[in-house]
Phi, psi and omega in degrees: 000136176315135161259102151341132187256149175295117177300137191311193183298313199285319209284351175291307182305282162016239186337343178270304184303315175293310164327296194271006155269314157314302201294281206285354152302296190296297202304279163323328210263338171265333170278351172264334195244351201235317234289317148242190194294162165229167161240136160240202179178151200216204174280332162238342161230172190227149209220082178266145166261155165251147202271171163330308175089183150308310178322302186299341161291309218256307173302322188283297185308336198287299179268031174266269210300319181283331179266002153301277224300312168315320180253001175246359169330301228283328178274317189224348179071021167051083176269313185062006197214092172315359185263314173303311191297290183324325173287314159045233158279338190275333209250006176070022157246029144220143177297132162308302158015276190269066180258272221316300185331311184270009177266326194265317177301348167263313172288351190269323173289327184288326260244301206273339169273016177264287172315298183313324172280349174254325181295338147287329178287355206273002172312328142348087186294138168094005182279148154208133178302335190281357193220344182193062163234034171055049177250132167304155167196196176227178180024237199307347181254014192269153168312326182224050180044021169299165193252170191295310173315301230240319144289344166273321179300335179295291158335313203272345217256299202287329160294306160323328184281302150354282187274001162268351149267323148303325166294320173295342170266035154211018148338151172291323181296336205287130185306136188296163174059307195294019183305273182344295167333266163340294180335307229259317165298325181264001152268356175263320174297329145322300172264010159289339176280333203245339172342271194299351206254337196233323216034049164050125169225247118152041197196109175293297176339300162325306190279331187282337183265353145304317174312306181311332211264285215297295199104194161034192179006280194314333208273338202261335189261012171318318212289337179291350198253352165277296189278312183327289162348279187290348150259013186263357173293299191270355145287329161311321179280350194258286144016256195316313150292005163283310178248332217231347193302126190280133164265183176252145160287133174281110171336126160343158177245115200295127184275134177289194189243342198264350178273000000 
């Protein structure tokens, strides 16, 4: 019987691009349009909505990424995160080959659902991207004033936890289907933690096209959202190859009967 062939390079890259333009649509797109209350008002009534909130956030990333990974894994094996694609390739289940590739297919999707989210959000009286387009920061740009140590530890510690669960949920031993799952929860628990200290990036891609739209700040304090990530991805690889990696067993050694 035939073994299903590896989808190509482009159609992999596809499927990274589409993923990761869902992720920062759905996700960015309920903390800029849902997450708090607003008002409105006419000449006679006056009308609030209430917004989401952190939960509702955390929930929107969570299940962006599990119905990314259920409907394009299959395809590309759904990193949708250059922090993710890098952990990876150090833990050997992607050729360095395709690194560059699947890194710019997440940035060219995170790039385009950052666009869709600011031409509707820019519908809006009163919006500005320089102050409420869901851009990561620090001090003052922290949801809650946290300092840059305590968003790098926080960054670097909760991706690394990230990808040490995507590999071990994709593992061979690991129960068929509940890759996504697992996944797609433990990024809603990640920003139920990292939300107020960061406003959660642990995905460079995530952080860089939102940044590009606000500008100022979010663009100068980028670079944390860069770097963290991506070493809490290949401590997570390392890890795992270290620890947590299912090894081969050494075949029995046949005893002769002549011996």
């Amino acid at each position: 019987m035939s073994t299903p062939s590896t989808p190509s390079l482009a159609r992999r890259v596809g499927a990274e691009i589409i993923g990761t333009f869902w992720l920062v649509l759905a996700g960015c797109g309920t903390a800029v349009l849902a997450a708090t209350a607003t008002t409105t008002a006419t000449a006679s009534t006056q009308t609030l909505f209430v917004g989401v909130g952190y939960v509702g956030v955390a929930l929107a990333f969570g299940l962006a990424v599990t119905t990314a990974a259920y409907g394009l894994g299959h395809i590309s094996g759904g990193h949708f995160n250059p922090a993710v694609s890098l952990g990876l390739a150090v833990a050997g289940r992607l050729p360095w080959r395709d690194l560059p590739a699947y890194v710019v297919g997440q940035l060219v999707g995170a790039v385009l659902g950052a666009g869709v989210l600011y031409a509707v959000a820019s519908g809006r009286s009163g919006f500005d991207a320089a102050t409420g387009f869901a851009t990561n920061g620090y001090g003052a740009q922290s949801p809650q004033q946290y300092g840059l140590a305590a968003v790098l530890v926080t960054e670097v510690v909760l991706t690394a936890v990230f990808v040490v669960v995507i590999l071990g949920a994709t593992d061979t031993p690991a129960p068929k289907g509940f890759a996504p799952l697992a996944i797609g929860l433990t990024l809603t628990v990640i920003h139920l933690v990292s939300i107020p200290v960061s406003n959660t990036s642990v995905n460079p891609a995530r952080s860089i096209a939102p940044a590009l739209f606000a500008g100022g700040t979010a663009l100068g304090q980028l670079w944390v959202f860069v770097v963290a990530p991506l070493a809490g991805g290949v401590l997570a690889a390392l890890l795992h190859r270290a620890v947590l990696a299912q090894r081969e067993q050494p075949a029995p050694q046949r005893v002769s009967a002549e011996s």
